[in-house]
C-alpha positions, 0 to 999 in steps of 0.5 A: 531636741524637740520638733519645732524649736531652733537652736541658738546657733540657727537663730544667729546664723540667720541674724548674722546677715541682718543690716541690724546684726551688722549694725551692732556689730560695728559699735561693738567693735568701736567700743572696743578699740576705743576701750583698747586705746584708752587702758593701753595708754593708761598703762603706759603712763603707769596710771590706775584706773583710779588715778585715771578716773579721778583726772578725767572727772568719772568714776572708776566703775565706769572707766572700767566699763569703757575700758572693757568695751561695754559702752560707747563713750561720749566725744565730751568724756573722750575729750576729757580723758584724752586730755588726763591722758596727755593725748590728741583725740583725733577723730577720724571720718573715712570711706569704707574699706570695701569703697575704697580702691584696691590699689590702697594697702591700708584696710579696717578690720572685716566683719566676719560674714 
């Protein structure tokens, strides 16, 4: 390693702890327990990406990359997809875990510091 340049690892050890980081951190992880949500109730119903695509009205391409967590979906197109899903789409607006009292069981996943 030459003098004066940082490794990644030194970059992003410094990054981790930015509001930013954090920030993406958390849509990151939404997009891939929406994405998670949506192909394992597909597979329930025994329905192809295809299959699904087509009665959600999008294309499989993107589907897809929904599925695998890359996009962050629109309520719209959650809406849509919840219904050729024969789904509720709840939506849910609660107090951090962090917030809430320690006497509550219940906890979201922690970002790793």
């Amino acid at each position: 390693m030459t003098a004066g340049h940082t490794t990644y690892e030194q970059l992003a050890s410094q990054r981790r702890h930015t509001a930013a980081y954090r920030e993406g951190y958390a849509e990151a992880q939404r997009a891939c327990l929406i994405g998670q949500a949506v192909r394992e109730r597909r597979l329930a119903l025994g329905l192809s990406q295809v299959e699904l695509a087509a009665r959600a009205g999008m294309t499989q391409p993107a589907l897809s990359r929904l599925e695998a967590g890359s996009v962050i979906p629109t309520i719209p197109l959650l809406d849509r997809i919840s219904t050729a899903l024969d789904a509720d789409l709840i939506v849910e607006i609660a107090p951090h875990a962090r917030r809430m009292s320690t006497t509550t069981t219940a906890r979201s996943p922690q970002m790793p510091k």
